[in-house]
C-alpha positions in Angstrom: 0.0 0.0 0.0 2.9 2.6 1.1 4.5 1.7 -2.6 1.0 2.0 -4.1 0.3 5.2 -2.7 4.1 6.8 -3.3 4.1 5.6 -6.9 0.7 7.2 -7.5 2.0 10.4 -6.0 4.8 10.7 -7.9 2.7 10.1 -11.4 0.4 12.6 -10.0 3.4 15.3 -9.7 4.9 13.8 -12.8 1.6 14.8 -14.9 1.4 18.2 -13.1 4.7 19.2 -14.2 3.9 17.7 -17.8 0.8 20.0 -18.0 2.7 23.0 -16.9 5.3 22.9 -19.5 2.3 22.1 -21.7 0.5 24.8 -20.7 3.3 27.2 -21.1 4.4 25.8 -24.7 0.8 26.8 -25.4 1.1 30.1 -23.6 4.3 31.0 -25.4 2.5 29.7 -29.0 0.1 31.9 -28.1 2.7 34.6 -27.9 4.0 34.0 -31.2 1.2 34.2 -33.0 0.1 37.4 -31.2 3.3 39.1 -32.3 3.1 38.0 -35.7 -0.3 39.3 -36.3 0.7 42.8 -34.9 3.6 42.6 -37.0 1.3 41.4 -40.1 -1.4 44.5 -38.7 1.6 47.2 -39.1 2.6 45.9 -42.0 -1.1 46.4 -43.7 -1.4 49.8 -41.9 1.5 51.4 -42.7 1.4 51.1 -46.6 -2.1 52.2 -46.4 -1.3 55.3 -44.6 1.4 55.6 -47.5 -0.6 55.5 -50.1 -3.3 57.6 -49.4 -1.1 60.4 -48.1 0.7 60.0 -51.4 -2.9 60.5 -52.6 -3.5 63.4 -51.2 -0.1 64.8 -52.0 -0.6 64.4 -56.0 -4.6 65.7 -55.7 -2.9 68.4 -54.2 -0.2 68.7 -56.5 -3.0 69.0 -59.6 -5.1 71.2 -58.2 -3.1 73.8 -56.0 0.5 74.4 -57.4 1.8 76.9 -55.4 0.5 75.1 -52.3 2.3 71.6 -53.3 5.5 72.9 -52.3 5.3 72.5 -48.7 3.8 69.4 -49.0 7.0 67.3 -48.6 8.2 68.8 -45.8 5.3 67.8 -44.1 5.8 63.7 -45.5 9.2 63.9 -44.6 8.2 64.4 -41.2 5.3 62.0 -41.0 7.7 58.8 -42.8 10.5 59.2 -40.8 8.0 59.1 -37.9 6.7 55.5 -39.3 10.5 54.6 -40.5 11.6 55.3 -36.9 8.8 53.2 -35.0 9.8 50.3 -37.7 13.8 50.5 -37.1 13.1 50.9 -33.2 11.9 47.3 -33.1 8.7 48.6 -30.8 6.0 50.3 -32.4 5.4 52.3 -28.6 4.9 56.2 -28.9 3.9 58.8 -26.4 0.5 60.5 -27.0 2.3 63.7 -27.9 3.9 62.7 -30.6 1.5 60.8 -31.8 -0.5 64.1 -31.9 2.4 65.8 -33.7 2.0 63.4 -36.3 -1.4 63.8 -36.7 -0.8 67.5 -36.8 1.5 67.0 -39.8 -1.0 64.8 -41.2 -4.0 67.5 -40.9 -1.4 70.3 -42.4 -1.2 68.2 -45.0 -4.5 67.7 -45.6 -5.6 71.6 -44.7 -3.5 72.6 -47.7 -5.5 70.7 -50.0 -9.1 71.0 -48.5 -8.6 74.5 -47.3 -11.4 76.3 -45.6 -13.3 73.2 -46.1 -11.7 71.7 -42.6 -11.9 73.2 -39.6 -9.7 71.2 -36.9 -11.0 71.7 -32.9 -8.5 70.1 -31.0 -9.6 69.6 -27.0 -6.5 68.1 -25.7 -6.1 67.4 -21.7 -2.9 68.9 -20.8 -2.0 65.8 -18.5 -2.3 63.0 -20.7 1.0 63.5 -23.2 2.9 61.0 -21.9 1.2 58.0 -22.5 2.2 55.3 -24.5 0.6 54.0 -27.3 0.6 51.5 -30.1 1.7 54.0 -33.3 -0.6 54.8 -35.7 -3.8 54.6 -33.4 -5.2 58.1 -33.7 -4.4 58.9 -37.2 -6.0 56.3 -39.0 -9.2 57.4 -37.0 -8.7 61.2 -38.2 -8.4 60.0 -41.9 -11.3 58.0 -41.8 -12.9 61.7 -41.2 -10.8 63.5 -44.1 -12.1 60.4 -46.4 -15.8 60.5 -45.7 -16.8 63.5 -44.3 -14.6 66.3 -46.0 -13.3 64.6 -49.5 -16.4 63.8 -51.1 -18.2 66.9 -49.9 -17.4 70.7 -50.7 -19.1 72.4 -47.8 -17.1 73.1 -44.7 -16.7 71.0 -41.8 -15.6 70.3 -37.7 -13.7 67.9 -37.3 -12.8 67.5 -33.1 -10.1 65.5 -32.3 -10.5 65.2 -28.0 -8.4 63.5 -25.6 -8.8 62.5 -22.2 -7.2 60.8 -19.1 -9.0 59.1 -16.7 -7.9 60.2 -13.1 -8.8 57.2 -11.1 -7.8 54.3 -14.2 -5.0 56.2 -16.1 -6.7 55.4 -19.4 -6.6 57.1 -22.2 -9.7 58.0 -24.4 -9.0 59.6 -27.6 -12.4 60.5 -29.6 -12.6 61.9 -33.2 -16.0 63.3 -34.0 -16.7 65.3 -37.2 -19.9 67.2 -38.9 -20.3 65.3 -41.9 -23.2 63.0 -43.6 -23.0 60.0 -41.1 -23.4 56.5 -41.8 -25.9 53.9 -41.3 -24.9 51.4 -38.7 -25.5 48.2 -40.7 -23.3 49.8 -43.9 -20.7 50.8 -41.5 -20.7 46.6 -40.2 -20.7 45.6 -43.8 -17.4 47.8 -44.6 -14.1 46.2 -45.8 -12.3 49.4 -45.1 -9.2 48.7 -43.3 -8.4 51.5 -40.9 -10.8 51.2 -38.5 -10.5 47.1 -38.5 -7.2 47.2 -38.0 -7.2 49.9 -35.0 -9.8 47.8 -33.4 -7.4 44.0 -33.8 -4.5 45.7 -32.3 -6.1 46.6 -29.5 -7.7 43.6 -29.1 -4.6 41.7 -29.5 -2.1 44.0 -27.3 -4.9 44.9 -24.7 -7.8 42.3 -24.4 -10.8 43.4 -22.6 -8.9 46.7 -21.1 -9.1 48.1 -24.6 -12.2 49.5 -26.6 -13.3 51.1 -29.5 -17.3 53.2 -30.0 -18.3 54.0 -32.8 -21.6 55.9 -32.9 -23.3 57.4 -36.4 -26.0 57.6 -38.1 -27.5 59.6 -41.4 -26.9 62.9 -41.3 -25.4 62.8 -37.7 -21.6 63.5 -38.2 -19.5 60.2 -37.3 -17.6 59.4 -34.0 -15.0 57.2 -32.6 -13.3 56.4 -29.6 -10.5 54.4 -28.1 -9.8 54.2 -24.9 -6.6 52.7 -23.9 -5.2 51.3 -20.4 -2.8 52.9 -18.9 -0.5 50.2 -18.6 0.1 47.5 -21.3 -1.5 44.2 -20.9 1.0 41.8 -19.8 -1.0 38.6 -20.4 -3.0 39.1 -23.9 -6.8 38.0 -23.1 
């Protein structure tokens, strides 16, 4: 009985250590495959951001000349900002310059829309330092330029608000703009990429901790939000 009941404790520790190291082989899979999906996310975003600024660059180039010129200062400034996230190896920016980079973006933009965008920004002063994926507020303010100023010559708001949670540390970045609105069932039968792909990296880096609202309707203006936790995730849920 004593040799029974030590053998049958030893298989019993034997198969708790087995589905440990199983369960962290699985764990680490799991890693893997999270960081290769973020990798294949940027690597989706980035050219799209590319190409559409590249867009607006030769619109702009066609229709205002004189205008044009600056307009490669401002893309210098906004690829060495997606070069630099690339080369660092961490795509992890403060909020700040994120919002630089969305100011460079909107300068950009402003040349060629002109009086057609107005730009209220309602920033809280405290929240500059927090970290972020890149890329996570300027896809959401060219979602904006595309549907609510581009097709459309009247003017336009477009809001750009942050906010930091006192008591959580999150951050909550909304983007709200004046223009036509969407339905809600067109807007879940879109292939567009931006918003998609904001909304899978947060889910992958953040889990649960992360969201993203987005509330429209016909002739309502379009809004979105994304509130992101103060500190990163370090299990992925």
């Amino acid at each position: 009985m004593t040799y029974l009941l030590g053998a049958g404790i030893f298989h019993l520790i034997r198969a708790s250590e087995a589905a440990h190291r199983q369960a962290l082989a699985i764990k680490d899979a799991q890693g893997l495959l999270i960081t290769s999906e973020l990798s294949a996310l940027r690597n989706k975003l980035n050219p799209h951001f590319l190409f559409n600024t590249l867009h607006s660059i030769i619109a702009l180039t066609q229709r205002h000349p004189a205008a044009a010129e600056t307009a490669p200062f401002q893309f210098s400034d906004m690829l060495r900002y997606v070069l630099d996230t690339e080369r660092s190896g961490s795509d992890r920016v403060t909020l700040d310059a994120e919002l630089d980079f969305v100011r460079d973006y909107l300068e950009l933009e402003q040349l060629r829309l002109g009086e057609r965008l107005h730009v209220d920004w309602d920033l809280d002063p405290d929240a500059g330092d927090h970290p972020l994926p890149a890329l996570s507020l300027q896809p959401l303010v060219e979602n904006s330029i595309k549907h609510a100023f581009n097709p459309h010559s009247r003017p336009g708001i477009l809001q750009i608000r942050t906010r930091r949670d006192p008591a959580s540390g999150a951050l909550t970045m909304t983007v709200r703009d004046t223009g036509p609105g969407v339905d809600p069932a067109a807007l879940a039968a879109s292939s567009g990429l931006g918003l998609r792909t904001i909304e899978r990296r947060l889910q992958l880096d953040y889990g649960s901790r992360a969201a993203m609202r987005v509330n429209s309707a016909p002739g309502e203006g379009f809004s979105v939000s994304v509130t992101i936790p103060a500190v990163r995730a370090e299990s992925y849920a």
